[in-house]
N, C-alpha and C positions, 0 to 999 in steps of 0.2 A: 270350401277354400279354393276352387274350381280359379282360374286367373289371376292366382294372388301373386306377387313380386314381394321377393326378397331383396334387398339389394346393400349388401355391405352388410350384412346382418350376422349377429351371433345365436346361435342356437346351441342347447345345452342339456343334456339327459331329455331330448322332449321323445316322445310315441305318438305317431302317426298310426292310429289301427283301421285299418279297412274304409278310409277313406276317400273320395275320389277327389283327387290333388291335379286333375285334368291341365294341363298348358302352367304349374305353377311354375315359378321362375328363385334361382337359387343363384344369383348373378353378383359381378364385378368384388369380391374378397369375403363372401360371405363364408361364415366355418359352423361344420356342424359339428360338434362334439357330441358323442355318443347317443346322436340321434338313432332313433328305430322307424323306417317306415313298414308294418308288418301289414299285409293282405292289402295294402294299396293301389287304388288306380293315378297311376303317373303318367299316364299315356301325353305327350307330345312336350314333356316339363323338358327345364333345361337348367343345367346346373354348368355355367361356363365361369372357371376361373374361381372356381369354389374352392376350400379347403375339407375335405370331409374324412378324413384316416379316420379308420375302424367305423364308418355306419354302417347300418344291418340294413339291408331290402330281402323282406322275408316273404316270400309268395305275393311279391309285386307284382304290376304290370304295367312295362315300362314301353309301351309301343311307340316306338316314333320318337321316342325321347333324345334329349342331345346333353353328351356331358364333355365337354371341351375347355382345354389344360387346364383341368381339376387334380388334384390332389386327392388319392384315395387310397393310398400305400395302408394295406390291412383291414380294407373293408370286406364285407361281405356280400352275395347277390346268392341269394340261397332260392332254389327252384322259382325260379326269377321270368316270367316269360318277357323278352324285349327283341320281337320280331324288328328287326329296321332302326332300330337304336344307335346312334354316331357317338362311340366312344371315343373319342381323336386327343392327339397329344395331351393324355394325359399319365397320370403315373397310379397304377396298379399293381406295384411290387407288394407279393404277398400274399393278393388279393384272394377269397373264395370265391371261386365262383363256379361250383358245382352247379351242374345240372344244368346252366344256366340256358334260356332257349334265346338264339340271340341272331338267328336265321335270318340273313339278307342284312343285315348290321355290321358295323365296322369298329377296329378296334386299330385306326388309322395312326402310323407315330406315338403309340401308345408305350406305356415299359411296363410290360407283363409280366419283369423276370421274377421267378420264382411262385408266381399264381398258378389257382389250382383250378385248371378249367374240367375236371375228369366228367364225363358224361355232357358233359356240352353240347348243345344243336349248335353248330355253328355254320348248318350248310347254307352256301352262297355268301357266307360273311367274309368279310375284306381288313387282313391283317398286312394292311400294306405298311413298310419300312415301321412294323410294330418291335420292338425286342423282347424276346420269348426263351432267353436263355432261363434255362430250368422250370420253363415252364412245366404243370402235367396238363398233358390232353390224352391221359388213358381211358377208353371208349367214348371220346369226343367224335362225334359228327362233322366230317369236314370233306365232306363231298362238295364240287366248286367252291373251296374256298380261297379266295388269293392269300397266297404269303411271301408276293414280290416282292423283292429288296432285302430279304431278308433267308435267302435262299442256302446261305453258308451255312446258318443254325437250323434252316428246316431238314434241311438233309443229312447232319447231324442227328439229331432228332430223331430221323428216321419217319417222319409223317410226309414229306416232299420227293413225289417222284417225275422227274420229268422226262422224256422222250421227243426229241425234235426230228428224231429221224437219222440224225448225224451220226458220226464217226466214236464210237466208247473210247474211254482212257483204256488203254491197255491191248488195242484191239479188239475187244470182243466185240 
């Protein structure tokens, strides 16, 4: 199924198992209901402007892939390897995403809140103007990882520390 396009399409209880779904395209209002893609290669696919709440990605691999303002409120990305992957303005309230390896990827103007990122590689990934309120990132990897704009809630949080060299509140 390696180049296939979706486009405006409905999908519904289907399973994708361990197949390689390379460049496939999930584009302009397509919904997947309680789709499953388990053990698949999805390396460079793109899901823009999808509706997809609750699908499973179950030991995918999502390299290079682009999902951009999709709908995925209570999906899942279960030990998910997606090196470089452009998650951008989309909404992932809820979302699982244990484990996920998602290093040098972006989760750009995204709404994370209340997703579960715990053990995440998220190193070098770009959570730029993402919102991350209640998010977990307990034992998330996030060495270089930006989380400009969003700098109230990270230190909040407690995962954002920065040092310009300047003057501390309080004097210290």
């Amino acid at each position: 199924m390696s180049e296939t396009h979706f486009v405006q399409s409905s999908l519904e209880n289907v399973v994708f198992e361990e197949g390689d779904l390379t460049n496939i395209r999930f584009n302009y209002h397509s919904e997947l209901r309680g789709v499953t893609f388990r053990g698949a290669i999805l390396d460079k696919a793109s899901f823009n402007n999808a509706a997809m709440a609750g699908t499973l990605f179950d030991r995918c691999r999502l390299a290079g892939t682009n999902i951009e303002e999709s709908e995925l409120p209570g999906s899942r990305l279960v030990a998910c390897r997606a090196p470089g992957a452009m998650i951008r303005k989309s909404d992932l309230r809820g979302a699982y995403l244990v484990a996920l390896d998602i290093q040098g990827g972006s989760f750009r103007r995204s709404d994370l809140g209340g997703a579960d990122l715990s053990h995440a590689n998220c190193y070098a990934a770009e959570f730029y103007k993402a919102a991350l309120a209640d998010t977990d990132l307990t034992g998330a990897n996030l060495r270089l990882t930006l989380l400009e704009g969003r700098e109230e809630t990270a230190r909040r949080e407690g995962f954002l520390r920065r040092d310009n060299g300047g003057p501390r509140p309080g004097g210290a």
